[in-house]
C-alpha positions in Angstrom: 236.2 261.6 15.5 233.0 260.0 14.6 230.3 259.4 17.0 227.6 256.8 17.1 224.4 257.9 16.3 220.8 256.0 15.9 219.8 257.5 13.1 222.0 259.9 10.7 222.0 263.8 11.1 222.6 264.2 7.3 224.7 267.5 8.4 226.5 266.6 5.0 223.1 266.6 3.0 221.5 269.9 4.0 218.3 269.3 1.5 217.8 266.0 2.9 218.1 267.4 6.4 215.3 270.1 6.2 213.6 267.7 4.2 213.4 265.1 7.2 213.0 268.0 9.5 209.7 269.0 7.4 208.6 264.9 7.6 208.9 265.3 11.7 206.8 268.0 11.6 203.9 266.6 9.6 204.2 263.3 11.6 204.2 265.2 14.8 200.8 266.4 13.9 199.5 263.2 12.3 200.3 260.9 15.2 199.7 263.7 18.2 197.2 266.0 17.0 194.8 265.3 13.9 191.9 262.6 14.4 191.1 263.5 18.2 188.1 264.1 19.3 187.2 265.7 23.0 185.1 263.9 24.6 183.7 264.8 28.6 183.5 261.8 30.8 180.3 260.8 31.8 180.9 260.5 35.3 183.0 263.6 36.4 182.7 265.7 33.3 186.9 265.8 32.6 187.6 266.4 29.5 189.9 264.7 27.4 190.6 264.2 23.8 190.5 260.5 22.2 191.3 258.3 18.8 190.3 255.1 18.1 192.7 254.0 16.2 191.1 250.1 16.0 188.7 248.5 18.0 191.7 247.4 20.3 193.9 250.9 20.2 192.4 254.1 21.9 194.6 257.1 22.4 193.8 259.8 25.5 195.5 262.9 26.0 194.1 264.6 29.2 193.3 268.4 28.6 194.6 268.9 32.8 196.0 266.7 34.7 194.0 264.1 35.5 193.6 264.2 39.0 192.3 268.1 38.4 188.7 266.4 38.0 189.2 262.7 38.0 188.6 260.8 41.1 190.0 258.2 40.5 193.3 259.6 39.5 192.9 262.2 42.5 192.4 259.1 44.8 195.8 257.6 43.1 197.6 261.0 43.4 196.6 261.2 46.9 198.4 257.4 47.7 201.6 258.3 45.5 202.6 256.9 42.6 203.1 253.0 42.8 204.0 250.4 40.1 201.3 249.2 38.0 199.1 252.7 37.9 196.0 252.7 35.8 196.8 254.5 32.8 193.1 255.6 32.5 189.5 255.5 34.5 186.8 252.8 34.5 184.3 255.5 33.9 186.0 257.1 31.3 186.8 253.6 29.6 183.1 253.5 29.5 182.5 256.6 28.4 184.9 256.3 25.3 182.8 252.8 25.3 179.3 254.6 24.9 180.9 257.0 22.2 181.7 254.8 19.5 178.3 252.7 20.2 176.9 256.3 19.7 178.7 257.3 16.3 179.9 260.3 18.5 183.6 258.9 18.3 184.8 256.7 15.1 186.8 254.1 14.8 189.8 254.8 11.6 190.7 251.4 11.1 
């Protein structure tokens, strides 16, 4: 019986399959890891790691949960979760703000 799938498993094509395997790896990295930079919010001093992708894109991933250190997330933790959560901080949005005014965080465009 064949099954649907979204994208092939080449289970037939064993070179191909390590071969893709290897391509998730190195993308994995490239999209999640490389071109971060950490970066210590002005206000409360959490620290979080951030790319600039284009003027318009920024990327965060939070080193602890954010509402560790974060008052305004501890603030939103403390109400429960509700539709329409910030995804980030004023004062860190202003932080990120003052580091690529600085030159301390680039924008790749």
């Amino acid at each position: 019986m064949t099954t649907w799938a979204k994208a092939p498993d080449f289970a037939d094509q064993p070179a191909r399959r390590a071969a893709v395997q290897a391509q998730t790896v190195v993308d994995k990295q490239r999209y999640l890891e490389e071109g971060l930079t950490p970066l210590r919010c002005q206000a409360c001093q959490s620290e979080v790691l951030v790319r600039k992708s284009s003027s318009h894109q920024t990327s965060v991933q939070w080193t602890e949960s954010p509402a560790t250190h974060c008052p305004v997330f501890a603030k939103l933790s403390e109400q429960g979760s509700a539709p329409g959560r910030p995804d980030s901080c004023p004062d860190l949005e202003k932080t990120i703000k003052w580091a690529v005014d600085e030159g301390v965080l680039e924008v790749v465009e």
